[in-house]
N, C-alpha and C positions, 0 to 999 in steps of 0.2 A: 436641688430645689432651692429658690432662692427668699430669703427674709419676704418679699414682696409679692409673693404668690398666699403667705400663708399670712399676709394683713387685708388682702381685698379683701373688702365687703361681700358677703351673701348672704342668702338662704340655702342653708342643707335639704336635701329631697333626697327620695332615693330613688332608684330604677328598678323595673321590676326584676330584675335578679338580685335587687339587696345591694346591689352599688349605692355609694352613696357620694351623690355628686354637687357642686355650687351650684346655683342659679343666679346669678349677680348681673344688673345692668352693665354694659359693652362701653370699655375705656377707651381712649385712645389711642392710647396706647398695644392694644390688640389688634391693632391694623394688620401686621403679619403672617401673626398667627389665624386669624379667618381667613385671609386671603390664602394661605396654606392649607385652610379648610375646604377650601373650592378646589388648590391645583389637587389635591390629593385625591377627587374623589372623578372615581371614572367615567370615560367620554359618554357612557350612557345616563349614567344620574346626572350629569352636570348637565344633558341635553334635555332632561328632565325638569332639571329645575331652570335654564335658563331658554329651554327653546329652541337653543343651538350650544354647537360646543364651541365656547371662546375662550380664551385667557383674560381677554380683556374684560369680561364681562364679569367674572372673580374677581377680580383689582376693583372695578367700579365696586359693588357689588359690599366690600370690606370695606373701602372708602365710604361708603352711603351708613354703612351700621356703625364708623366707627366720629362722624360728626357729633359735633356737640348738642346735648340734650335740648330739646323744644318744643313748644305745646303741640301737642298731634303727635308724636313721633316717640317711640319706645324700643327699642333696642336690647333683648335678651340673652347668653348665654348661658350652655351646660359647661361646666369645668372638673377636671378631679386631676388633681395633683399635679396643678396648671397645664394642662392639657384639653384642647377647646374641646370639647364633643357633639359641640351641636349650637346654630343661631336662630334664633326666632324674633320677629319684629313685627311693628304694624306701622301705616303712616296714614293720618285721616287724610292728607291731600287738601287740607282745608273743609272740608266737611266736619257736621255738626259732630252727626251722632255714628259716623260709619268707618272702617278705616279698613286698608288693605291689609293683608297678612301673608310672611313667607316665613317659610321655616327650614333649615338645613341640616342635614347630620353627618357627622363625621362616616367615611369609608371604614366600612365591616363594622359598625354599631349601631346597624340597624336592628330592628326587631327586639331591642331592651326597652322601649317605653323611652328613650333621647327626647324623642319630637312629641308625644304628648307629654310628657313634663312639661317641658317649654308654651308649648299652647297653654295648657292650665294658668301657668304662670302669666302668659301675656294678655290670654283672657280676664282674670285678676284684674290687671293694672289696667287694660281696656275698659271694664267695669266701673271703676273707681274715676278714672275719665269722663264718665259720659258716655262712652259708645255702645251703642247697641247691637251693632251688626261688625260683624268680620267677612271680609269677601276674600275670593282667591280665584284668580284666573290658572287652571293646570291641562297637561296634554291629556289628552281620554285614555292615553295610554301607560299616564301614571297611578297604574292600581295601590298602591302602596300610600301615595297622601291622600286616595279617596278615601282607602280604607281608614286612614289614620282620622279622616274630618268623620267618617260616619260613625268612626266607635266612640269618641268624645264623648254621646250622653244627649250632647244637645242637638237642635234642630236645623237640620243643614237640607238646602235648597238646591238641586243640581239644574243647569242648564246647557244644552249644548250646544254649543256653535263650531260648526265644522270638526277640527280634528282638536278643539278645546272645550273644556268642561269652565262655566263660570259656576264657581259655590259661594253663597250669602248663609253664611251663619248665624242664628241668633243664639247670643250668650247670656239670656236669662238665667237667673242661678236657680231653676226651679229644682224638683226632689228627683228628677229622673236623671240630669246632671251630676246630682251632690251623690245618688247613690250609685252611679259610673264613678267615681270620683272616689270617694270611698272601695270598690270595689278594688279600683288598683292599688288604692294602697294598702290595703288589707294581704293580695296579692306580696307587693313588693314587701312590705312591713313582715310577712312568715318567712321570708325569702332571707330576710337581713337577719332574723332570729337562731336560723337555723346552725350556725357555728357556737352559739350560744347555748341554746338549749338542747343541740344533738349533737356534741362534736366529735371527730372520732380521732381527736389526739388532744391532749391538756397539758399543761404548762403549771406548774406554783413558784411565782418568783419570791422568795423570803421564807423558805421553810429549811429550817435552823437544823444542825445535828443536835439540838439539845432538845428533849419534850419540853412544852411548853407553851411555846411560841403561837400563832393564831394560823401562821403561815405552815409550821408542823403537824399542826392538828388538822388544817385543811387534806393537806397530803395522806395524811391518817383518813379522815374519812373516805378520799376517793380510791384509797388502795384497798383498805379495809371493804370497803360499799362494793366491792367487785366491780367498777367500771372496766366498761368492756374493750374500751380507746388503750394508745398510747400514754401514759402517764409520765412525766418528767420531773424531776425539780432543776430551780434554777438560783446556784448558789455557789459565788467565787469559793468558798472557804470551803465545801463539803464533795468531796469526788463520786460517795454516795449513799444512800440513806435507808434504810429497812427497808426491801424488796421495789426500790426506784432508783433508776438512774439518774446522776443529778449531773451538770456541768453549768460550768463560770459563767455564761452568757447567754441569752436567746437567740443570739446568732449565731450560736454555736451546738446548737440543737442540730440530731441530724434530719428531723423533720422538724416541718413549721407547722406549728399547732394551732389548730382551730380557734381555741380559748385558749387565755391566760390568768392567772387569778395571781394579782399583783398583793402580798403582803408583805410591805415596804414601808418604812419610814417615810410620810410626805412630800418631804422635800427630795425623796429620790423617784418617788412617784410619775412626774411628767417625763424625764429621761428612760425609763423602764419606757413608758408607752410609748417612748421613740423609737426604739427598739425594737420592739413589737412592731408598730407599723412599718420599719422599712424591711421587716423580715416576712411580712405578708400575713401577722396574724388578724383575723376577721374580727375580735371577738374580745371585750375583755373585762374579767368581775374586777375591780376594785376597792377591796375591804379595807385596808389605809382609813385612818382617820385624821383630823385636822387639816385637811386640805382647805384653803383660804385666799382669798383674791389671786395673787399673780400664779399660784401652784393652780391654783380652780381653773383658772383661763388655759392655763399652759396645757392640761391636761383635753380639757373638750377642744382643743383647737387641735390639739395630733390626734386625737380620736374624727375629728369629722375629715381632717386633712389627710388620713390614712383610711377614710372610711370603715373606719372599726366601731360595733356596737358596744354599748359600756354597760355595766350594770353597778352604781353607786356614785362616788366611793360611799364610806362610810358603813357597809353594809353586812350582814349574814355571810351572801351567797349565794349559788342555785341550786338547784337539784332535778332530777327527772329520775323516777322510777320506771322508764319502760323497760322491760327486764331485758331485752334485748341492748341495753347502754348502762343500767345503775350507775348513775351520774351521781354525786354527792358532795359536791360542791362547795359545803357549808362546814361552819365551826359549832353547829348546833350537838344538845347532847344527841345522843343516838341517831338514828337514822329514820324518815317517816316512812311508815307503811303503805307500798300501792296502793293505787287508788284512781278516784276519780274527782276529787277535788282540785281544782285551781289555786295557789293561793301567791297575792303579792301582797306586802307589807312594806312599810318604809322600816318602823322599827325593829329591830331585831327581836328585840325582849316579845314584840307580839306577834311577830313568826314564828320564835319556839312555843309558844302556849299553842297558838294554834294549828304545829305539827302536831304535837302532842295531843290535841283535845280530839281533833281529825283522826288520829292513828288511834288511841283509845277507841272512838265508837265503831272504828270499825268503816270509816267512812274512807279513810286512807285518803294520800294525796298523788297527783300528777303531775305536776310537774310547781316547783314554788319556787319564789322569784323576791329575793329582799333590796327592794331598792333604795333603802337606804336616804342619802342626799338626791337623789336620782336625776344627774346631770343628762342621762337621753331616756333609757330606756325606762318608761312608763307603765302601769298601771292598763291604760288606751292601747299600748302593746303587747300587752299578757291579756286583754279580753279579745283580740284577736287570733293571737296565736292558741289558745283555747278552743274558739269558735271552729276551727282546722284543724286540731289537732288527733280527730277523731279518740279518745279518752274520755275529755272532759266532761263532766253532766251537771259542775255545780263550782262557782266562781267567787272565791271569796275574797275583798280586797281590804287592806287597813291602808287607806291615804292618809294621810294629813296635810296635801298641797294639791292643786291642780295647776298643769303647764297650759293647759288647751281646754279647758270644761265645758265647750258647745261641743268641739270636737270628739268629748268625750262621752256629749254627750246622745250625739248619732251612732255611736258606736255601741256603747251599753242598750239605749232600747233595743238595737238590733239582736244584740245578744242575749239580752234579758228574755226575747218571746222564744230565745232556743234553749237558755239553763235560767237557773236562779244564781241570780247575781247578790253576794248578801256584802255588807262592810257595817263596820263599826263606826258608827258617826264621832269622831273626837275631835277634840277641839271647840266643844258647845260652851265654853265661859271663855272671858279676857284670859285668865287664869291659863286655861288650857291650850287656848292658840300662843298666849307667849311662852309655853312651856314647848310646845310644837315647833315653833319656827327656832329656839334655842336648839332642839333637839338635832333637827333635819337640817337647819341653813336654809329653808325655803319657807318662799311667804307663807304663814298659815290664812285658811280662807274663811270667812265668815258665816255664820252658823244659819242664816235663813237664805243665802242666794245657794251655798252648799246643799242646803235641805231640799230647795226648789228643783236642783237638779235631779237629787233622789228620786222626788216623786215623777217629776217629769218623765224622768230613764226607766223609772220600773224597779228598780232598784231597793232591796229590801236595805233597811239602814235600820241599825241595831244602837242600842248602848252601852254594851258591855263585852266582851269575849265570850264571857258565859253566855249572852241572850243567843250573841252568835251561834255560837255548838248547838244551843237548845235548836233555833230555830232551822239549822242544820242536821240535825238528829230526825226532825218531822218530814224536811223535803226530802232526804236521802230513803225515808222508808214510807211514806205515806202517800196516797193522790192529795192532791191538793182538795181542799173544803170546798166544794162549791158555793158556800153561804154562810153565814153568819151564826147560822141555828146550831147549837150544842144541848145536844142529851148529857148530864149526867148520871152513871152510876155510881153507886158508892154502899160501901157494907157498915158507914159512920154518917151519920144524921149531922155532926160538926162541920167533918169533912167535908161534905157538902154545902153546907154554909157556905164555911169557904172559897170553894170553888166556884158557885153560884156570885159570890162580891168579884169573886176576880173576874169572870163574862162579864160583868156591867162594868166591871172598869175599865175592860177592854175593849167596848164596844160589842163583843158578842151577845147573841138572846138566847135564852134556854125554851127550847122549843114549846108547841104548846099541843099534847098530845091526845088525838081524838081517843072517843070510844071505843075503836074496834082494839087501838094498840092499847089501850088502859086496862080491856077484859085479859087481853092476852100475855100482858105482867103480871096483870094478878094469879093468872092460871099457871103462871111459870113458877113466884114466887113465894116463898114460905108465908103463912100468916103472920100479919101484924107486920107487912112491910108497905111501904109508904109508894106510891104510883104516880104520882105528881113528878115534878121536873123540880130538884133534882129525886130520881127516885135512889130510897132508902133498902135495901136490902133485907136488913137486921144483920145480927153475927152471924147469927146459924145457918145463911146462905151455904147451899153447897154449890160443889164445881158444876154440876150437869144445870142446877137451877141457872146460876151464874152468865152460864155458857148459853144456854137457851135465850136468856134475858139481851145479852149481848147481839145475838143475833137477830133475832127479832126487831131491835132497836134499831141495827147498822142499815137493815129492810128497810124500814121506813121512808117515805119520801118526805116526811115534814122533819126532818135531822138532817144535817149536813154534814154532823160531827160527832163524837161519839166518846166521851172522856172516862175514862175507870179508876175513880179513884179508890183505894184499898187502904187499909189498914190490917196490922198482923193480930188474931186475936187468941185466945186461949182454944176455944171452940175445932178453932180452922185447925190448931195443932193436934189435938187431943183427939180429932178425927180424922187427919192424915188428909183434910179437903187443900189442894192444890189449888187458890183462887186463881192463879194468875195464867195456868192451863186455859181458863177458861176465856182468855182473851186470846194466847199465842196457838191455840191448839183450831182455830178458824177453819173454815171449809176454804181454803187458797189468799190468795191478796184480796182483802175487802175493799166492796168498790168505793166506803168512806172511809176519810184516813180516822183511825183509833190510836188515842191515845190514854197511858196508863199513869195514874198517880200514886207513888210509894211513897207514903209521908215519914217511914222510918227508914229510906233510902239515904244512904253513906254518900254518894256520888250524885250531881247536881242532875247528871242525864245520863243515863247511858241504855244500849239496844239490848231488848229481850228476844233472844232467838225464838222464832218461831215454826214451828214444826213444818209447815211448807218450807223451810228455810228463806222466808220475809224474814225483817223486823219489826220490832212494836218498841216506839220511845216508850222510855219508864222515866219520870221525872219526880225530884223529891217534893217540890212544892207544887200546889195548883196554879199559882200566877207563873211561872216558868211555863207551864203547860198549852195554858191562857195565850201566854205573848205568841210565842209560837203556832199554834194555829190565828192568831189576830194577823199575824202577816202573814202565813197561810191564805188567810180571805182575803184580803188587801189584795196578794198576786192573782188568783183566780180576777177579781175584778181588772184589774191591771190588762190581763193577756186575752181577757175580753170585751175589751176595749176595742174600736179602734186606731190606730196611729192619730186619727185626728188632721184637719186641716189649718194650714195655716192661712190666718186672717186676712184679708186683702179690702179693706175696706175703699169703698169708689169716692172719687171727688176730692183725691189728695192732691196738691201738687208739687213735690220734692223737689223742684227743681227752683223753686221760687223760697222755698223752705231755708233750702242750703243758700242760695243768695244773703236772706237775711242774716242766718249766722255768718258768714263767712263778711257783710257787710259791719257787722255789729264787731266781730273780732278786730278787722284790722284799726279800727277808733278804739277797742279795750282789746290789745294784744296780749292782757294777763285773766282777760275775763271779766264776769260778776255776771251780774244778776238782773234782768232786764226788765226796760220801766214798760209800766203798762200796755204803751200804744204799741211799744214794737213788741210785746208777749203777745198783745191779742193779735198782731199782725199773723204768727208764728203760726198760734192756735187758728187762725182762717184757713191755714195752706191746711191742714187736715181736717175740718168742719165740725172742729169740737164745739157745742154750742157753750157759749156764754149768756148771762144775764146782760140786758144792754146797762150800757154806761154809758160815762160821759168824762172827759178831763175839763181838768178848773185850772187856771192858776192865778185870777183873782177871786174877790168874793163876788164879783156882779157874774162872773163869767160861771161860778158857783152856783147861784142863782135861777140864771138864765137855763142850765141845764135842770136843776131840780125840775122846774117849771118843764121842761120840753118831754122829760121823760116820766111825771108822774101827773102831771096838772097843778095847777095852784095851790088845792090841799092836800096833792098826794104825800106819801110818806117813804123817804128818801135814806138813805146811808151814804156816810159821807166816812173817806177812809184816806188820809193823809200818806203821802208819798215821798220819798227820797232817795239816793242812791245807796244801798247798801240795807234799807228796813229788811228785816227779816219776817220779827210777830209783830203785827200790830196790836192785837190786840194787848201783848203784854207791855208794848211801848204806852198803852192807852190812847193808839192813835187812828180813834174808831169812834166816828158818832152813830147811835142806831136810832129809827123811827121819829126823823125828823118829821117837820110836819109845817108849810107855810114858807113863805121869804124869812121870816123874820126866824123862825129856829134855823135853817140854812146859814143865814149870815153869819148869825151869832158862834154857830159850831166851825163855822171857816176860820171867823177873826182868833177862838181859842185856837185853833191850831196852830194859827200862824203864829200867834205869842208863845204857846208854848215849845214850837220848834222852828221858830228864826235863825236864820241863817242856814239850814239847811234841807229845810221843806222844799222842796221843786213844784208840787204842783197836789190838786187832791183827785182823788175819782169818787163819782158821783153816780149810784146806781139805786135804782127801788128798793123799799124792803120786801126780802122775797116772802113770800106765799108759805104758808106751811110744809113741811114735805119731812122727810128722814136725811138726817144730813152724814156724807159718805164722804169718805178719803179715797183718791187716787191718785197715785204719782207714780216715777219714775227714777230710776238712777244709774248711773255708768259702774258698774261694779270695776275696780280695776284688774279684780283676775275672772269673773263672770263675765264680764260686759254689761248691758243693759238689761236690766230687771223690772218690772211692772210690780206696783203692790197696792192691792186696795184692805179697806177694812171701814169699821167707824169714823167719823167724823170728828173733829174737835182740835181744841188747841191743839196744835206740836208745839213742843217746849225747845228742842233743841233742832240743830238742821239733817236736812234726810238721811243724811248719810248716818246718823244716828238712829234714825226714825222708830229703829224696833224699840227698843228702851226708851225715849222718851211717850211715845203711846201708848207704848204698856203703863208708865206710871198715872199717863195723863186720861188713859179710855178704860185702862184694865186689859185691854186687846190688840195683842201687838198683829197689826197685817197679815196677811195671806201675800204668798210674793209667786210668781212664778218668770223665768228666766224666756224675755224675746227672744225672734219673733214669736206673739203667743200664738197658739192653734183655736179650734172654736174648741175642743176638751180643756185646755186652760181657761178659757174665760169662763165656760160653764163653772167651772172648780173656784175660781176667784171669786162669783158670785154666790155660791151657795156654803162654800165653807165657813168663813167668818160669821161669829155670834149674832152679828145684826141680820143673817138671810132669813129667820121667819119674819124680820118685819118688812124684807122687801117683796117677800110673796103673798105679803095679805093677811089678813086676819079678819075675823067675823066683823060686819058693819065698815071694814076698811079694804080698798083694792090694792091689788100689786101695787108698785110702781112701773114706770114703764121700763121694762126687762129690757127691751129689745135696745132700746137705746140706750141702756148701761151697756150692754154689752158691746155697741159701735162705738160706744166713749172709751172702753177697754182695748179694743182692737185700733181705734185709732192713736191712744197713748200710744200701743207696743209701736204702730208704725213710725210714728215720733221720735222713739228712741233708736229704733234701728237704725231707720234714716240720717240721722244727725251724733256721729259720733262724739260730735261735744257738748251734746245735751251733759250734763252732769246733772243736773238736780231738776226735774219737774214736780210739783207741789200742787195740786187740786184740790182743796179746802177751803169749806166745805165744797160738796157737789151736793147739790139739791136734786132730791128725790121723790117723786111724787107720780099717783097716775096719770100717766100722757105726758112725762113731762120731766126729763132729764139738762141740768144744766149746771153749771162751772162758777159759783159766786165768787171766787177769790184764784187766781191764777198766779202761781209764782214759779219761775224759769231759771236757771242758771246755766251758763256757757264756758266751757275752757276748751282752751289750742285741744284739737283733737285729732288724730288720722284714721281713717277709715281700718280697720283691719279686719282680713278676710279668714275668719276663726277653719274655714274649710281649706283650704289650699294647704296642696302639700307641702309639709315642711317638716323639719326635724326642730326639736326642741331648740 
């Protein structure tokens, strides 16, 4: 293999057997090798794809894909380890929006997914083109690319004319495409996992004859752990080590193993993985630390160049407890207990707590995944291979970086309505993302586009390890809450206080209990016990009273929830009453989840067996309890929800859109910030409404607009303009409620003295109307993408990209954000969450405003951003709010060089 196979340019994908092959545009050097593409493939396929069998028709054929790039014409290849596997192309022929499409695939690889890889990909780059349609003229007698156009996803057109089929495909990226699309590589993605997380021979390169070592102690666990594979070390200096055979080289192994787990010094690190891949291993952990530019490169480059999955460096380790492999992969202490939890982490440090915390309750784990720096294998790839795995029931992740987070984020809702997905949100201060990105080597991500995701996906996001296990202890033993209503019990009038501050601070309501259930407490319980919510017990409760009480309550239909908080008392000892019998000792799994509160409890959470053999959480505080069913009800609302549509608001027109940026760039090829006439230009292609205006750039022409747009004593704002203004108002370059020619003039001539020389021009608009003044913008996240965020109205202090912190300090209330395109469940959520939604839905003597039109302002922002991937900063402050009557007072835009990227399309990190 030569230096110049393993510098082309690609994109990694995989096939659906877990190959992992290039996709890179067709050089010129490829001339050969496609034309070798075509002799090699037999007189029936080549009749297939050319109509007849020629040689010539191969040469031409190579010659035509292997021309120099031009507008309309794209040119695809599959490659792996320089070897062509497959071409795919389109050519519009001069047309707008339409372009032909062939595609070939190398002899005997067929039937791995070659030819739709390649279409996904050329569809892509079609998209991003303009085109809308893909045609293909084929024989009727090639069932194989029909089959291939119709399982695509998208909507393909057949026609027949004689002994040929014309197909017109439409490549609309709608959800019926993206979830085909997903579907294979979720397929291919378990496919490529599998040397990884099942393999049935292992390798440890760097495990020493001395204990110690990270590379020793791995070999110790998987020998120790009972794996059921081949086990090897691999080590010039040791011939062999406690019950493994070891030898000098990996190619010198007498079988080549599936996995390897590289514990090596750095800089031996990329040569090992050479190793590895020319000896055919599929697979490989690398715990190594200090890997850094040229070692970083050198490493992912023989890993995708040998098609080998990586897990790190930097990392833990893996493991899989199917008892049928005990895989133990890791340097962690002991080993986690079966199970059914999920779990990947970057950090190691919060991999072991949360083996540990999982194997404690009892919750055990299934297969856990430390990735570390995590140069491929993701987080997006462990909620997959879970989803398959048939084990999993509960998904727990610690990121601190996203590669793909749309990507990530179709995959988590998916998964989310089949387990609970929980993670610990880190990284919520400056403090902790630069502590993060020091940590891992990857960008940390910001703490409200991060969030937006959460909620978007379903995704329960915790803040601690601890909130995690709690809130993990409740879904591993309880149904979920249907509601928000919590009974408490409790044998402490304090304790219940308490308990009762923690439901309000978490959003939960303590039910409100009729008549029949208030006669039927009191008939259960001792005199002088309290029947209200929370109800009081006294000490002297006994078990049967207890027990009675409990069930009766869990009956209820005005309870969703059912909390027990206890304390130990002299009483309960002196008469041998067993309180807590009276919770685990149930008639079978209560159909509402219960939970118990021990306030002289040692341990934070842990499971009370129960005599059915359920569990029943026991947590030492009532806000541990709290938090835990609060996202309890969060997911119940969540998973009945529906998916939601995504917004398509009419009367955009994108195409007139992208002209303008793409006009505006190439005169500012570094960007800025755009003056008025062409913002509002921008804002017409999606019928965002604005307040009319008018541009000035003398004082008559000043004048003449006050006059046109309010009448001779209407009352006018006048707001000074330049290249680069940000805030006017803290520039003080903002006149309000003028009134007449003569204040007009007057506030012109101040501006122009006070910013000569670099005023352009002013704008001239009414003063608006009363109404509730509302923020909404937009922004390019560089690892989210486009984000939508609305909230109150008011200065911003600093630019968007700030905007959370400066509106908190400047409104009190930092935004509501949610991650484009938005759905109509997002815009609902954008409107109703933030502090100011009771004043947009009315109040006595005052109407809504008009909702409906917020919400077209909303959906048409996200289209905005979608649309224009160099939107970087839109600004809509204020937006005026009123009934009947939504509109845009101040509009401000920003633009930088941007490429379209298609967050869906397969690809490897």
């Amino acid at each position: 293999m030569t230096d110049d196979v393993l510098s082309r340019p690609g994109v990694h994908a995989l096939l659906a057997d877990g190959t992992t092959v290039s996709i890179r545009p067709v050089l010129a050097g490829d001339h050969d090798q496609l034309e070798g593409l075509y002799l090699e493939t037999s007189p029936e396929n080549l009749r297939r794809r050319f109509f007849a069998v020629s040689t010539r028709s191969a040469a031409l054929a190579a010659a035509r894909a292997c021309v120099p790039a031009r507008p309309g014409h794209r040119a695809l290849l599959a490659e792996a380890r320089g070897r062509v596997l497959g071409l795919a192309e389109y050519d519009t022929g001069g047309a707008a929006d339409s372009a032909e499409i062939s595609v070939a695939v190398a002899e005997g690889l067929h039937h791995r997914g070659v030819g739709t890889l390649l279409i996904e990909h050329v569809v892509s780059a079609a998209r991003s083109d303009g085109i809308t349609t893909l045609t293909a003229d084929t024989l009727a007698d090639n069932h194989e690319i029909l089959r291939l156009f119709a399982g695509l996803g998208l909507h393909v057109d057949r026609r027949r004319e004689g002994s040929e089929v014309h197909c017109t495909i439409a490549i609309g990226q709608d959800d019926a495409y993206l979830s085909a699309v997903e579907t294979r590589g979720r397929i291919a993605d378990v496919a490529s996992l599998e040397p990884l997380l099942r393999p049935n021979a292992v390798a440890v390169v760097g495990a020493g004859p001395v204990p110690g070592s990270v590379g020793r102690a791995l070999l110790h666990q998987l020998h120790a752990g009972g794996f059921t594979g081949r086990l090897f070390a691999v080590n010039p200096g040791a011939t062999s080590l406690p019950g493994v055979p070891s030898y000098p080289s990996v190619d010198s192994l007498p079988t080549t193993p599936d996995l390897v787990v590289i514990a090596e010094p750095s800089d031996s690190v990329p040569a090992v993985a050479e190793q590895c891949g020319k000896a055919g291993v599929r697979a490989l952990v690398v715990v190594s630390t200090g890997l850094e530019g040229d070692e970083a490169r050198a490493l992912l480059t023989v890993c995708r160049t040998y098609g080998m999955r990586v897990v790190g460096p930097n990392c833990l380790g893996v493991s899989n407890t199917e008892p049928r492999l005990c895989l133990d992969a890791t340097f962690a202490p002991g080993r986690p207990r079966p199970g059914t939890a999920g779990v990947a982490v970057q950090s190691g440090g919060v991999g072991i707590a949360l083996l540990d915390g999982l194997s404690r309750l009892g919750i055990g784990v299934s297969t856990f995944a430390s990735l570390g720096d995590k140069y491929d294998v993701s987080g997006n790839d462990m909620l997959q291979w879970w989803e398959s795995d048939g084990r999993t029931d509960l998904a727990v992740l610690g990121l601190e970086s996203f590669g793909n987070p749309r990507a990530f984020s179709r995959t988590a809702r998916r998964v989310t309505r089949r387990m609970p997905v929980l993670t610990v949100d880190v990284g919520r201060t400056e403090e902790g993302r630069r502590a993060a990105a020091a940590h891992t080597a990857a960008a940390a991500t910001r703490t409200i586009p991060r969030q937006a995701l959460f909620i978007q996906a379903g995704i329960t996001a915790t803040r601690s390890i601890g909130e995690l296990l709690e809130t993990a202890a409740l879904f591993h033993t309880q149904p979920l809450p249907v509601g928000t209503r919590v009974a408490v019990l409790t044998n402490a009038g304090g304790a219940g206080v308490l308990t009762a501050d923690a439901c309000a601070e978490a959003g939960l309501v303590l039910s409100r209990f009729g008549p029949e259930l208030t006669d039927d407490l009191h008939a259960a319980l001792p005199a002088g016990a309290t029947v209200g919510n929370p109800v009081v017990t006294t000490a002297g409760v006994t078990q049967e009273q207890l027990r009675a009480c409990v069930d009766r309550l869990v009956a209820d239909p005005v309870i969703d929830t059912l909390l027990v908080v206890l304390v130990p008392t002299a009483i309960a000892e002196a008469t041998g009453e067993d309180l807590l019998r009276a919770v685990t000792c149930g008639p079978g799994r209560r159909a509402r989840p219960v939970a118990v509160v021990r306030l002289e409890q040692a341990v934070p959470v842990t499971l009370l067996s129960a005599a059915d053999g359920g569990d029943v959480p026991s947590y030492a505080d009532p806000q541990a309890a709290v938090r835990a069913l609060a996202h309890g009800a969060r997911r119940t609302a969540w998973l009945h929800r529906s998916a939601g549509t995504e917004v398509d608001p009419d009367g955009v027109d994108t195409a007139r859109a992208q002209e303008i940026a793409a006009e505006y760039l190439a005169t500012h090829p570094d960007g800025g910030w755009l003056d008025p006439r062409t913002c509002a230009d921008l804002l017409a292609c999606y019928d965002i409404p604005q307040v009319p205006w008018a541009w000035a750039e003398t004082e008559d022409d000043a004048a003449l607009a006050a006059e046109r747009l309010c009448g001779v004593d209407g009352r006018v704002v006048m707001k000074a303009h330049w290249p680069g203004l940000i805030h006017k108002s803290k520039e003080h370059a903002v006149h309000l409620d003028l009134r007449g020619e003569a204040q007009v003039r007057a506030a012109f001539r101040d501006l122009e003295t006070r910013f000569a020389g670099v005023m352009t021009g002013v704008v001239v608009q009414p003063l608006a109307e009363r109404g509730i003044g509302l923020f909404a913008g937009a922004v390019q996240d560089d690892v989210f993408g486009p984000l939508v965020l609305f909230g109150l109205g008011g200065t911003v202090t600093e630019t968007l990209a700030d905007l959370p912190q400066s509106r908190l300090r400047s409104t009190g209330e930092t935004p509501i954000a949610r991650l484009a395109p938005l759905t109509d469940h997002d815009v609902h959520d954008l409107i109703t969450s933030p502090r100011c939604a009771p004043l947009l839905f009315g109040a006595p003597g005052r109407g809504a405003v008009d909702l409906e039109g917020l919400e077209q302002l909303l959906g048409r922002l996200s289209r905005l951003a979608v649309d224009l991937p160099q939107l970087a900063e839109a600004d809509f402050d204020p937006v005026r709010a009123a009934p009947g009557l939504i509109s845009v007072l101040d509009a401000r835009i920003r633009l930088l060089p941007g490429r379209a990227h298609d967050p869906y399309l397969r690809r490897l990190r």
